[in-house]
GUFI-15239 format. One line per 10 residues: their letters; for each residue x, y, z of N, C-alpha, C. Coordinates in pm, whole numbers, plus 50000, padded with zeros to 5 digits. Atoms other than C-alpha are relative to their C-alpha. Example, Ala and Ser with C-alpha at 12.3 -4.5 7.8 and 13.67 -1.06 7.14 Angstrom:
as	50089/49881/50000/51230/49550/50780/50090/50120/50000  49918/49881/49994/51367/49894/50714/49923/50109/50073
***
This chain:
xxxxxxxxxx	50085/49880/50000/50000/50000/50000/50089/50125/50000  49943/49824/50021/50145/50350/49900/49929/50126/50102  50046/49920/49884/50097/50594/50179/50043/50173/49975  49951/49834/50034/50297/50933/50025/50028/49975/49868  49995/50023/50134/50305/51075/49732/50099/50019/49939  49843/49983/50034/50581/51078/49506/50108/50093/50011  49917/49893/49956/50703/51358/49576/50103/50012/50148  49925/50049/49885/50736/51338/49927/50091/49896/50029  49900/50173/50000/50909/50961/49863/50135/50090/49940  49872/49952/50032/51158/51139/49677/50116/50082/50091
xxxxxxxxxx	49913/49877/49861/51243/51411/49947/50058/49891/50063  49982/50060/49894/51237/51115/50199/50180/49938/49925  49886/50056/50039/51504/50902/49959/50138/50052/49978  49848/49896/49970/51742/51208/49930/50000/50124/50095  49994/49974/49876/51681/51292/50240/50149/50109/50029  49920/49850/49914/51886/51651/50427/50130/49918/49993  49885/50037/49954/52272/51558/50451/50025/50060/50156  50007/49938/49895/52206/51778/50766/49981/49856/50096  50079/50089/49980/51940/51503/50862/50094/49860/50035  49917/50101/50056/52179/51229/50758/50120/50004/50102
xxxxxxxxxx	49891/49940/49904/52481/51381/50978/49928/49973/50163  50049/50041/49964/52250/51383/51238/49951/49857/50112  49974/50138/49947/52155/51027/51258/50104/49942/50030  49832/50060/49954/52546/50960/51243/50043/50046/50098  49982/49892/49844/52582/51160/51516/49933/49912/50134  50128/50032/49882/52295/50972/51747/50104/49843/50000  49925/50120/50025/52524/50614/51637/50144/50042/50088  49859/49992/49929/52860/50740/51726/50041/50074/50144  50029/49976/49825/52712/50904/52074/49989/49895/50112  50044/50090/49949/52570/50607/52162/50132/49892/49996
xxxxxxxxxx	49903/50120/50020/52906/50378/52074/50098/50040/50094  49884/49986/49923/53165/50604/52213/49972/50110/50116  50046/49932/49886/52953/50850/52452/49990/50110/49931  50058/49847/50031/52810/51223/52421/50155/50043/49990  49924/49916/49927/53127/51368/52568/50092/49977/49901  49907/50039/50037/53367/51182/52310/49968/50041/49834  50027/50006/50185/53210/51312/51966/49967/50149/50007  49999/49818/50014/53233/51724/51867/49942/49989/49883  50073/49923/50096/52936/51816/51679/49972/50118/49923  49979/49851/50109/52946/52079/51420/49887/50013/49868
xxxxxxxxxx	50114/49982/50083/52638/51971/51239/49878/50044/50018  50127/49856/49997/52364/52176/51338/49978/50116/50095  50008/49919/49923/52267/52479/51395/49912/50067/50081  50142/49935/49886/52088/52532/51700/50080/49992/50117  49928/49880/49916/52170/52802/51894/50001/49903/50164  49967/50024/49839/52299/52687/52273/49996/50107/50103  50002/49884/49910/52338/52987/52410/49891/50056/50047  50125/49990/49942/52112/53098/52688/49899/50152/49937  50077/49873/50044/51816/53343/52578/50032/50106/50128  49950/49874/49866/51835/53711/52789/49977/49970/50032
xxxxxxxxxx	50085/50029/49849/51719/53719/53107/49879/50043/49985  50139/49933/50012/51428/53944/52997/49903/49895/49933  50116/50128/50114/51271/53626/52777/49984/49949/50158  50046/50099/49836/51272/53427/53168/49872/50102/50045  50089/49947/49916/51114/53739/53295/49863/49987/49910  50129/50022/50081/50850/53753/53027/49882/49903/50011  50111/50158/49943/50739/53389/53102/49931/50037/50132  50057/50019/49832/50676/53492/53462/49851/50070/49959  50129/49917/49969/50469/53800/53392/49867/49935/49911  50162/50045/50037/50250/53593/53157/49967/49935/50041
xxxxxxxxxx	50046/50084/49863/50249/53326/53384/49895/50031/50113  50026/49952/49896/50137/53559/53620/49811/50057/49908  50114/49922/50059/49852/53684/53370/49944/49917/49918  50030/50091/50096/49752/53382/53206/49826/49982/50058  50088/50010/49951/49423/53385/53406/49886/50112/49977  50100/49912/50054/49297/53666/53235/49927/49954/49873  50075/50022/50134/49012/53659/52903/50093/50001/49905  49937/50012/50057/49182/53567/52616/50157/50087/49995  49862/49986/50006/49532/53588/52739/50097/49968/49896  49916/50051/50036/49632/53365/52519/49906/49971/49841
xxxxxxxxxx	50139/50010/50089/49343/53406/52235/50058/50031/49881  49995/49998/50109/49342/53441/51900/50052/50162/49932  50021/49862/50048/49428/53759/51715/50017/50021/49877  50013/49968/50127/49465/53954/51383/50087/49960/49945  49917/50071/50081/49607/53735/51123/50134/50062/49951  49887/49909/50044/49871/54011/51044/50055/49993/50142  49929/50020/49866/50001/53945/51446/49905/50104/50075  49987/49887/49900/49959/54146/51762/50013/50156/49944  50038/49882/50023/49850/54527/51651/50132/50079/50090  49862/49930/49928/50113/54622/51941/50133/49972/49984
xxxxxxxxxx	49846/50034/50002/50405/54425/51884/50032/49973/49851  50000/49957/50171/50350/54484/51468/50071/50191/50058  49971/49827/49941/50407/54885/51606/50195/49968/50027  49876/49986/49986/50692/54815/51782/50162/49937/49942  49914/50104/50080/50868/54564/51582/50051/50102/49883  50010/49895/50068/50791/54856/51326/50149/50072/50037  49972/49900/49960/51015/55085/51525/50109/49953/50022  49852/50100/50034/51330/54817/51555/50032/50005/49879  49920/50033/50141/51353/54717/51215/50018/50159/49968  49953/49916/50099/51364/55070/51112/50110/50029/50040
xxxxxxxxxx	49860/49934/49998/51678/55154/51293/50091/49882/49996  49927/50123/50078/51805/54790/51207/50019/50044/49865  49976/50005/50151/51758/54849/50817/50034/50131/49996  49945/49847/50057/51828/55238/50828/49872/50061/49899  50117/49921/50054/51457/55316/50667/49868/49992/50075  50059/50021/49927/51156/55397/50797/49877/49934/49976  50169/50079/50045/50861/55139/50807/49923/50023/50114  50153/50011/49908/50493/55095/50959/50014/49903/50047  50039/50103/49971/50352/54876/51134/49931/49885/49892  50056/50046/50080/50155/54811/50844/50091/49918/49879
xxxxxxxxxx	49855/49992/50122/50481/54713/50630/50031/49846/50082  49912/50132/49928/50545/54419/50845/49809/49887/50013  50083/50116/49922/50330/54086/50938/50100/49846/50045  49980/50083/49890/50400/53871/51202/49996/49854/49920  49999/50108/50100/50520/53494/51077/50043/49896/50116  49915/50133/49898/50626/53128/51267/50109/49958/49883  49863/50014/50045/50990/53219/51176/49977/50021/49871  49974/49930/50112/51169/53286/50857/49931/49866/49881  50089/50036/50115/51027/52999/50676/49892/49974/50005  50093/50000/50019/50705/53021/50769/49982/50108/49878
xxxxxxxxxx	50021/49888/50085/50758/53363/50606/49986/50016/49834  49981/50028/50112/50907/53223/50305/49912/49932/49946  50094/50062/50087/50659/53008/50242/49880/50089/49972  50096/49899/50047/50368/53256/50293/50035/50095/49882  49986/49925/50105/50494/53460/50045/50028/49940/49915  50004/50095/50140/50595/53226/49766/49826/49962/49986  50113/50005/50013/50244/53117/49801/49916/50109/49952  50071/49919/50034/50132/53440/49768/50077/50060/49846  49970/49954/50113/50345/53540/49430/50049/49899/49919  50006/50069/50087/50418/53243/49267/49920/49931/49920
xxxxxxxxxx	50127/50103/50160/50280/53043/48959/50058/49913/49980  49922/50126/50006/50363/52697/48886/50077/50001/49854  49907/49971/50087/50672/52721/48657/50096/50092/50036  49966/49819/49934/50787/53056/48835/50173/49907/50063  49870/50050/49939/51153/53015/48898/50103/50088/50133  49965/49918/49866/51325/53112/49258/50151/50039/49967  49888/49946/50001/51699/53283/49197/50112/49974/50064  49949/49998/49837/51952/53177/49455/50180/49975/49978  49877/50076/49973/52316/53178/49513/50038/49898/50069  49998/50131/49936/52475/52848/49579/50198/50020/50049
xxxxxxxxxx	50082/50081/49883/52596/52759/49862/49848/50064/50054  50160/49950/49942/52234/52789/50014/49936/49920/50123  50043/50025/49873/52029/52706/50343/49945/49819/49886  49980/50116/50064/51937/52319/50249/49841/50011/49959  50119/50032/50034/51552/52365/50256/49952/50119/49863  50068/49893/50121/51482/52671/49962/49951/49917/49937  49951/50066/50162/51493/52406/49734/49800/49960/50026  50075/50043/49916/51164/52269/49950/49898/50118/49994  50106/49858/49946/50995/52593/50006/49940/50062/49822  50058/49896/50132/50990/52705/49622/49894/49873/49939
xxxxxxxxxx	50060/50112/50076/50840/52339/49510/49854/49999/50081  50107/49999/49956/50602/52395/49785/49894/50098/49967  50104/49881/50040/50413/52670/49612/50019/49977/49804  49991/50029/50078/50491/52540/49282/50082/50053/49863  49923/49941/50055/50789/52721/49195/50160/49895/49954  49845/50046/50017/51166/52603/49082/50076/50051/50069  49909/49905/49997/51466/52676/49254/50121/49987/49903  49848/49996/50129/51790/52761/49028/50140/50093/50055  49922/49967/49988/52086/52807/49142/50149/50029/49946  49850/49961/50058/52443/53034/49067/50080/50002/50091
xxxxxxxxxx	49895/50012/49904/52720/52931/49221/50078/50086/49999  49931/49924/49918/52936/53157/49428/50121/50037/49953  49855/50047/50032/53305/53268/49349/50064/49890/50071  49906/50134/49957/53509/52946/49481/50046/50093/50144  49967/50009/49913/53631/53005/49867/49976/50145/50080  50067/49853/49932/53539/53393/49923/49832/50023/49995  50149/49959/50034/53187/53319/49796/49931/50148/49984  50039/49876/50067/53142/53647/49666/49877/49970/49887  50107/50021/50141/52808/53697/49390/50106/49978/49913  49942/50002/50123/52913/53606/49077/49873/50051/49909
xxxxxxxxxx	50119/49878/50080/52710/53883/48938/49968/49973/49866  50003/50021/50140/52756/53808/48547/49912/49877/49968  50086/50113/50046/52648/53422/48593/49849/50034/50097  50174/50003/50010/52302/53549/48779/49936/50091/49889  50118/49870/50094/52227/53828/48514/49959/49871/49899  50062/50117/50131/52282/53527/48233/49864/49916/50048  50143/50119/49975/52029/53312/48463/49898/50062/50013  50165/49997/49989/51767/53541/48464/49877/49989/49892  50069/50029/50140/51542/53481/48239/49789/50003/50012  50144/50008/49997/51100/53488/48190/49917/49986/50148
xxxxxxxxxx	50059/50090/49899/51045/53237/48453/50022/50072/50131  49970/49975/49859/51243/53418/48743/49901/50123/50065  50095/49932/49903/50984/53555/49008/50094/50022/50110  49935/49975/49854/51242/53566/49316/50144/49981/49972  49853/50025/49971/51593/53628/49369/50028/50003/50131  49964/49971/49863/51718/53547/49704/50118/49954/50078  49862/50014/49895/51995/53583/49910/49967/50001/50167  49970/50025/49880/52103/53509/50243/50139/50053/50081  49893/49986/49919/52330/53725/50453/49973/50118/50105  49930/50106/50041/52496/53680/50656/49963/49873/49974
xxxxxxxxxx	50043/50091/50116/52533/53358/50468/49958/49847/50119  49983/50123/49968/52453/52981/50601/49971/49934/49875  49853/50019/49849/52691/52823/50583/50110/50049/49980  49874/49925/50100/52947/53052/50417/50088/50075/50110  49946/49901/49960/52935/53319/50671/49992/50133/49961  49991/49879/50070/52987/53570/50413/49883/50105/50006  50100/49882/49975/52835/53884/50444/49991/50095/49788  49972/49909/50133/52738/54073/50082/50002/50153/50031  49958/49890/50004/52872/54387/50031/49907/50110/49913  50071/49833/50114/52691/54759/49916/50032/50021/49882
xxxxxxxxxx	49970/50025/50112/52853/54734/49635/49958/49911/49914  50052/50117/50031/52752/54385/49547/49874/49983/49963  50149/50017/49996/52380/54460/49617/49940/50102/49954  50066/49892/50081/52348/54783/49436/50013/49942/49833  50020/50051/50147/52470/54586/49133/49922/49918/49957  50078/50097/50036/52260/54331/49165/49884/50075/50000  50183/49933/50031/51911/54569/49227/50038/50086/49847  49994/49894/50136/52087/54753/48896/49960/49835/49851  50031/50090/50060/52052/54401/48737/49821/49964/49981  50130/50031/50014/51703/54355/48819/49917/50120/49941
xxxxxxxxxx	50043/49885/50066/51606/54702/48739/49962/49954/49843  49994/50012/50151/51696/54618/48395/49928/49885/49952  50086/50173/50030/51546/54251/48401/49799/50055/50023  50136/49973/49991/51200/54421/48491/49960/50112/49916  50049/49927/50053/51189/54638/48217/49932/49955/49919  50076/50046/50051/50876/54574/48025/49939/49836/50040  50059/50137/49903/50768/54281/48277/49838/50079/50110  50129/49992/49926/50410/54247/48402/50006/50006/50140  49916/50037/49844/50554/54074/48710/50160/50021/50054  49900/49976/49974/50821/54217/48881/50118/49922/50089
xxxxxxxxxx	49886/50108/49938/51116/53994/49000/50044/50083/50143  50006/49931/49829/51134/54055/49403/50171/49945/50059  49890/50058/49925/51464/54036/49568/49972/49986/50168  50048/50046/49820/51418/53850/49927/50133/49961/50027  49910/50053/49915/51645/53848/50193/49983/49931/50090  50023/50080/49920/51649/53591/50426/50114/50064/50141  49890/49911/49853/51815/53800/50780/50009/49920/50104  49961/50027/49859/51844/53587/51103/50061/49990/50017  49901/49983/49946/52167/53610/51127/50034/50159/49995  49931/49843/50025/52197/54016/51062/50114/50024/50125
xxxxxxxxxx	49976/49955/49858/52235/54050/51464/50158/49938/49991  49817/50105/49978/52602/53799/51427/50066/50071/49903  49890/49985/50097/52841/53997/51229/50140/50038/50108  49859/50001/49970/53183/54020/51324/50136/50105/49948  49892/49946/50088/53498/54195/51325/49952/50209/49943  50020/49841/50036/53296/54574/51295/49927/49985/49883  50073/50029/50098/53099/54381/50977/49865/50068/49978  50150/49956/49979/52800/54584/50885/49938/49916/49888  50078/50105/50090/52523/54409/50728/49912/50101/49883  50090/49914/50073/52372/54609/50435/49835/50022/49970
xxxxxxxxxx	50185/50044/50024/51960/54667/50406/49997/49991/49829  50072/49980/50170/51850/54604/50051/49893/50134/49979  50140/49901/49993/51534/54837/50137/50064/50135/49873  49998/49864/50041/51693/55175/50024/50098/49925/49828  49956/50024/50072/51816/54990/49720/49922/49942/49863  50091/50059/50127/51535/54822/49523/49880/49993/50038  50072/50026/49988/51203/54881/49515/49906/49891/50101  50032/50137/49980/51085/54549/49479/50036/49904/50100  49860/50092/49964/51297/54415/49786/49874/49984/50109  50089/50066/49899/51119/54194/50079/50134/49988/50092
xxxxxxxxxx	49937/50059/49932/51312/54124/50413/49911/49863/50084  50088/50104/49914/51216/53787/50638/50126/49932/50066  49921/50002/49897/51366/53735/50913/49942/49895/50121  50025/50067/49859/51366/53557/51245/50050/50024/50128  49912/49952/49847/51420/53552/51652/50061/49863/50005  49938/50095/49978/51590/53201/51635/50164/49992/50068  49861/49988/49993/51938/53302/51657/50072/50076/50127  49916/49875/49916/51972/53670/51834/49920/49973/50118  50030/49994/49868/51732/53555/52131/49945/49874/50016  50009/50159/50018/51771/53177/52076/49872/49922/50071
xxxxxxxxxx	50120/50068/49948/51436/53109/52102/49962/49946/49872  50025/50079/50133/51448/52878/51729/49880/49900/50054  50142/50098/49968/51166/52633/51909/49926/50069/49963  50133/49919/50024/50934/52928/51927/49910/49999/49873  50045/49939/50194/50926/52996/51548/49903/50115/49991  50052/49865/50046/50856/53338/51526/50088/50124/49959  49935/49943/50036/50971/53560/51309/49907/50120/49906  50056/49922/50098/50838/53801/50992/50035/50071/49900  49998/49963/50122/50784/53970/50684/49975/50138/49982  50012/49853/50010/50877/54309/50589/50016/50043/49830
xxxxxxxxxx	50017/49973/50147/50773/54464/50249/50070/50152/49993  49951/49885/49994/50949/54771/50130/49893/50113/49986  50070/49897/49962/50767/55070/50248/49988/50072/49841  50015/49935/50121/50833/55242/49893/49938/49900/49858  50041/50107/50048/50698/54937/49716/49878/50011/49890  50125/49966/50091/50407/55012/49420/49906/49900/50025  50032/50053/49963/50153/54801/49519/50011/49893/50106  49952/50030/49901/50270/54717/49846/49857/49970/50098  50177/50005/49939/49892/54709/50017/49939/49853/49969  50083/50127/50090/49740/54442/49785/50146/49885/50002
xxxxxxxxxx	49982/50112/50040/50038/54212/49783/50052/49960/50217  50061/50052/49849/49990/54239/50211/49901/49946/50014  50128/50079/50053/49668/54155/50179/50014/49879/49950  49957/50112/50042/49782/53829/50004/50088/49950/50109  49917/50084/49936/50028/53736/50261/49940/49967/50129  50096/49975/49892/49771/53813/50515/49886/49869/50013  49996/50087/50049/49632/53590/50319/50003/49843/50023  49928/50152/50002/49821/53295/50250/50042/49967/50133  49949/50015/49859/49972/53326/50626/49884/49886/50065  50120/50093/49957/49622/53151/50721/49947/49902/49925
xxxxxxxxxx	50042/50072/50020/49525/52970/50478/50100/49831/50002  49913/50127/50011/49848/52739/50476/50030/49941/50178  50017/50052/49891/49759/52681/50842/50080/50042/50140  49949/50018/49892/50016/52836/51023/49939/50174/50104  50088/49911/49966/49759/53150/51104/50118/50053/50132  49831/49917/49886/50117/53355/51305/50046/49890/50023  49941/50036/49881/50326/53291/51571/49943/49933/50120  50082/50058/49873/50195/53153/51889/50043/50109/50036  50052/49847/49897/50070/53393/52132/50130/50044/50097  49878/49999/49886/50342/53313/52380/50134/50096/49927
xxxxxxxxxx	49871/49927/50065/50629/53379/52131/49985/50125/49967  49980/49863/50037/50488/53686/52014/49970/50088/50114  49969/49903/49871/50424/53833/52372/50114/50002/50060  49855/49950/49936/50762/53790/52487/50094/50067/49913  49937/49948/50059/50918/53900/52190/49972/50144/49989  50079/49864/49988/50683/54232/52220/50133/50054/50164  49922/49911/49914/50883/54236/52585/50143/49970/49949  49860/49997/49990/51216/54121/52461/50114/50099/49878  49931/49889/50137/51282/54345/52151/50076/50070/50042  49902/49920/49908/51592/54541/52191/50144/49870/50055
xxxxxxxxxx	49899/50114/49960/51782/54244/52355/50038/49881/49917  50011/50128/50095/51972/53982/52200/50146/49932/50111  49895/50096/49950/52250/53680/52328/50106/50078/50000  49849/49940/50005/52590/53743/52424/50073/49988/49870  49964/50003/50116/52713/53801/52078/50174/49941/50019  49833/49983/50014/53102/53776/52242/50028/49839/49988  49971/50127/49996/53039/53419/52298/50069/49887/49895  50020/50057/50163/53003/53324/51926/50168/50072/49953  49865/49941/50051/53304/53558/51891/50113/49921/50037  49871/50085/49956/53556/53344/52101/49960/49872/49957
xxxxxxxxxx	50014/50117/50044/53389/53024/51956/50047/50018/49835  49946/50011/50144/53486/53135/51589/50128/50008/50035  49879/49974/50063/53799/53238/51639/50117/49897/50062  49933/50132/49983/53875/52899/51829/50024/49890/49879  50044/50055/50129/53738/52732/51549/50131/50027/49866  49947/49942/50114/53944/52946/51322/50168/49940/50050  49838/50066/49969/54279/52814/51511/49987/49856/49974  49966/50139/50005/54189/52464/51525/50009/49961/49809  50005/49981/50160/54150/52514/51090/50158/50006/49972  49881/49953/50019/54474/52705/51114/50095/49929/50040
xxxxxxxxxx	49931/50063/49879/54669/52453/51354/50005/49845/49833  50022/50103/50122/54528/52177/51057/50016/50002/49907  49975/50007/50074/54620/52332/50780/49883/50014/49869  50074/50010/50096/54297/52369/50622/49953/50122/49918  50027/49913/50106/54232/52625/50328/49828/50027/50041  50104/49940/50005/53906/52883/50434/49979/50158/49977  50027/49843/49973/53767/53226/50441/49919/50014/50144  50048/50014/49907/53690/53319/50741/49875/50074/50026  50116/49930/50004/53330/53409/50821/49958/50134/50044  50018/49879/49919/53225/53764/50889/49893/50027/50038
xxxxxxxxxx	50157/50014/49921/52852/53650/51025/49968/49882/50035  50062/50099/49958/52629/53380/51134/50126/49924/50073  49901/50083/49919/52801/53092/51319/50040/49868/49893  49903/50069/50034/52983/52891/51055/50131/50032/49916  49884/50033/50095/53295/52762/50854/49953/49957/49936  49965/50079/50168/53299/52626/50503/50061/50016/49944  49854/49989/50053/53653/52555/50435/50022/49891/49868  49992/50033/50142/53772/52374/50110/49991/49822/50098  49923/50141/49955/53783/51923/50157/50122/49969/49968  49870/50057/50073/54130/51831/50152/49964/49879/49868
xxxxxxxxxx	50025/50083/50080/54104/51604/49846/49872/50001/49885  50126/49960/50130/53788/51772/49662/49880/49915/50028  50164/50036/50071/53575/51504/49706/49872/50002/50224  50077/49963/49907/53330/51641/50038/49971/49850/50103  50024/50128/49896/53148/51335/50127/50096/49895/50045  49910/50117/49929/53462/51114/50187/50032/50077/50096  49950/49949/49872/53631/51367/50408/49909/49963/50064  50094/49957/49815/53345/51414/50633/50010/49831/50035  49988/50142/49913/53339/50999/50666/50096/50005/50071  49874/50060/49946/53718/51016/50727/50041/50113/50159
xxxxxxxxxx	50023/49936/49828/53606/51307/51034/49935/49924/50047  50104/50082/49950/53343/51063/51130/50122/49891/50085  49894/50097/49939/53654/50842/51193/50088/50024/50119  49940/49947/49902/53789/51083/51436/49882/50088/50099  50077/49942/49882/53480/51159/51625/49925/50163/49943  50051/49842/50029/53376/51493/51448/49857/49972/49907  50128/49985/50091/53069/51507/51265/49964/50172/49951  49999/49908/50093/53044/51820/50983/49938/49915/49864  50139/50030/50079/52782/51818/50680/50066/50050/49880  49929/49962/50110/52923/51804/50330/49947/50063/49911
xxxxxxxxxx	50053/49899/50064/52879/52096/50106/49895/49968/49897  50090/50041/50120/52690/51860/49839/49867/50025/50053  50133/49915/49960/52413/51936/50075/49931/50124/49948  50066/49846/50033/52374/52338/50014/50072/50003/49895  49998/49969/50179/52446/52254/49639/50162/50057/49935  49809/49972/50023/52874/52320/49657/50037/49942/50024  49866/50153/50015/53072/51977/49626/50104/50067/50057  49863/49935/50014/53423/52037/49741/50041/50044/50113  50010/49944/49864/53341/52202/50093/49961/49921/50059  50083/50030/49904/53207/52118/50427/49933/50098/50094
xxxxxxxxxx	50045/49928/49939/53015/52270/50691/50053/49983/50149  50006/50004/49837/53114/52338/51062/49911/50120/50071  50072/49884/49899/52841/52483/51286/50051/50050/50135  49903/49971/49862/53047/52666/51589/49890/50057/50118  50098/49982/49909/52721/52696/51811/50016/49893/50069  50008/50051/49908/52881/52466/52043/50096/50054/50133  49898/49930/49898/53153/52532/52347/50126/49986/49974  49905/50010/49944/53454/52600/52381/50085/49893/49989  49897/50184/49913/53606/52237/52526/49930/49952/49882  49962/50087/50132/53453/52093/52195/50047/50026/49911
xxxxxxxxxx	49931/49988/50103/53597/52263/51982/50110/49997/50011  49887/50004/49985/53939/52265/52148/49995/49832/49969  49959/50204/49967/53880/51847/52200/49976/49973/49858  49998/50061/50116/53857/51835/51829/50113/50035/49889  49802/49965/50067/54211/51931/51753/50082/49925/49909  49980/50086/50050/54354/51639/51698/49937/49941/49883  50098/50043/50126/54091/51560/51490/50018/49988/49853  50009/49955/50151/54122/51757/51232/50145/49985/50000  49880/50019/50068/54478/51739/51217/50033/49848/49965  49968/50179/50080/54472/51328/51170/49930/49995/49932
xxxxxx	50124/49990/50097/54171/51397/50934/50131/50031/49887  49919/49940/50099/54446/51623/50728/50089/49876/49984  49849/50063/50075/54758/51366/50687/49978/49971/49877  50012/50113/50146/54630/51132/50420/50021/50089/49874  50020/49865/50162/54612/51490/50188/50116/50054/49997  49864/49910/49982/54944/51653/50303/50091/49924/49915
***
């Protein structure tokens, strides 16, 4: 008896290398103990949320006994914490939006999906530099779009501006980037992103439908090193941000995050209205109440950012100590340094052999690399020293 449909069978059979890492991970815990295996394959945040998210729980704790404390509300979020969310992002992005400019989402891909839903057509092709987060690919098929990806310059992952102008073509409804990047790191540059809204400019001349550039932000809050993160807003029209609190107030269970349309936007009204929309009809009608009342009190605050700072730049010695060829990240919390030997998935077995577990770049669509997520401590990343340097001989 057939129980899913082909589609889904397919996902299941080439199943996440994340996913996959993972399960190898749960095997080699269980053989040689928690304490004896340094995980670097996913990323979810460790670090404790502020203190103001604890207090938050209390006071609703304390108020949960009132009429719809915890009740339903306007499909666009909380009326109050749409306002003030308003009043963050604008001195985050450097322009000024409404309340009305934003709606409330469960996290960045709830966001993503509400909105593909709301502007795609089946054929509609999604834009994306590769390396890329592992699920886009997932999110554009789920609204009945393509994704298509242009790969990166080789080890700085810089755009390679020339091969997305050649890929755009009829079909493309969305271009979207991610920075800073997972799992690159890389942050794109003002320069980078004025050429690219000068690309689309030109790609939407004499187009019905205008090709939207979306950023995907939850890492903005992690840059490094004095790194500023650029807004698209004051750069293209057409530009969407979607974002999340997963990272900067490591509350990724919650899933709440949202969708900001550019305030200068030509029909910016009517394609809210659609996301307002689609937000409900694909079931996930917001955030939960909880997440979006504490985030109403916790706005403003985010994790000890220094933490992540002395975990990269441990990270970045035990690389350096090994000999391994990277760029070093100037956001989010990873590495993706070159595989000694080119070919991805053997290295990571021949770390598997030394206790490390890292997710090979064939995942986010770049052979050749791997991934290390440094959202763990300290003492594992020092206890995986050795590691990587008996990982390296066989290539030296």
């Amino acid at each position: 008896m057939k129980l899913l449909s082909d589609q889904i069978e397919g996902y299941l059979e080439g199943s996440s290398w994340i996913r996959k890492m993972f399960e190898t991970g749960m095997v080699l815990k269980k053989k040689y103990g928690e304490d004896a295996v340094c995980d670097f394959s996913l990323g979810n945040p460790d670090v404790p949320a502020p203190a103001v998210v604890g207090q938050g729980l209390r006071e609703l704790a304390d108020s949960a006994d009132k009429p719809f404390a915890f009740g339903y509300m306007p499909n666009f979020g909380y009326p109050t914490l749409r306002e003030k969310l308003a009043e963050s992002v604008s001195a985050e992005q450097g322009v000024k939006v409404s309340g009305s400019d934003l709606i409330i989402t469960c996290g960045a891909a709830g966001a993503i999906n509400a909105l593909y839903r709301a502007i795609l057509q089946p054929g509609d092709q999604v834009l994306c530099p590769a390396p890329y987060f592992v699920e886009y690919g997932f999110y554009a098929k789920n609204s009945g779009g393509e994704l298509v990806t242009v790969p990166s310059k080789p080890l700085t992952f810089e755009l390679d501006l020339d091969a997305i102008e050649k890929a755009i073509n009829e079909k493309t409804r969305v271009v979207l980037i991610n920075s800073p990047n997972n799992p690159t790191g890389v942050i794109y540059t003002t320069e980078e992103l004025k050429k690219l809204a000068a690309i689309l400019d030109k790609a939407n001349e004499g187009r019905e439908r205008p090709i939207f550039l979306v950023a995907d932000e939850p890492y903005r809050f992690l840059a490094f090193d004095g790194a500023e993160v650029p807004s698209i807003l004051p750069l293209y029209q057409y530009s969407i941000v979607v974002s999340s609190f997963s990272k900067n107030l490591s509350l990724a269970g919650e899933r709440i995050g949202y969708t900001l349309l550019n305030p200068g936007m030509e029909g910016r009204e009517h394609l809210m209205a659609g996301l307002v929309l689609t937000n409900r009809i694909l079931g996930f009608v917001n955030a939960p109440a909880v997440g979006q009342k504490l985030l109403e009190k916790a706005l403003g605050a985010q994790v000890d950012k220094g933490i992540y700072l002395e975990r990269r730049n441990a990270m970045a010695s035990v690389l350096d100590e090994g000999g391994y060829a990277y760029t070093m990240p100037r956001g989010a919390f990873y590495f993706f340094p070159e595989a000694p030997g080119g070919d991805d998935v053997k290295f990571c077995a021949a770390l598997q052999e030394e206790k490390i577990l890292a997710v090979p770049g064939t995942g986010f669509g770049f052979p050749g690399y791997f991934r290390l997520a440094f959202c763990v401590g300290v003492d594992v990343i020092e206890r995986s020293r050795e590691g990587f340097k008996n990982a390296m001989k066989p290539f030296k």
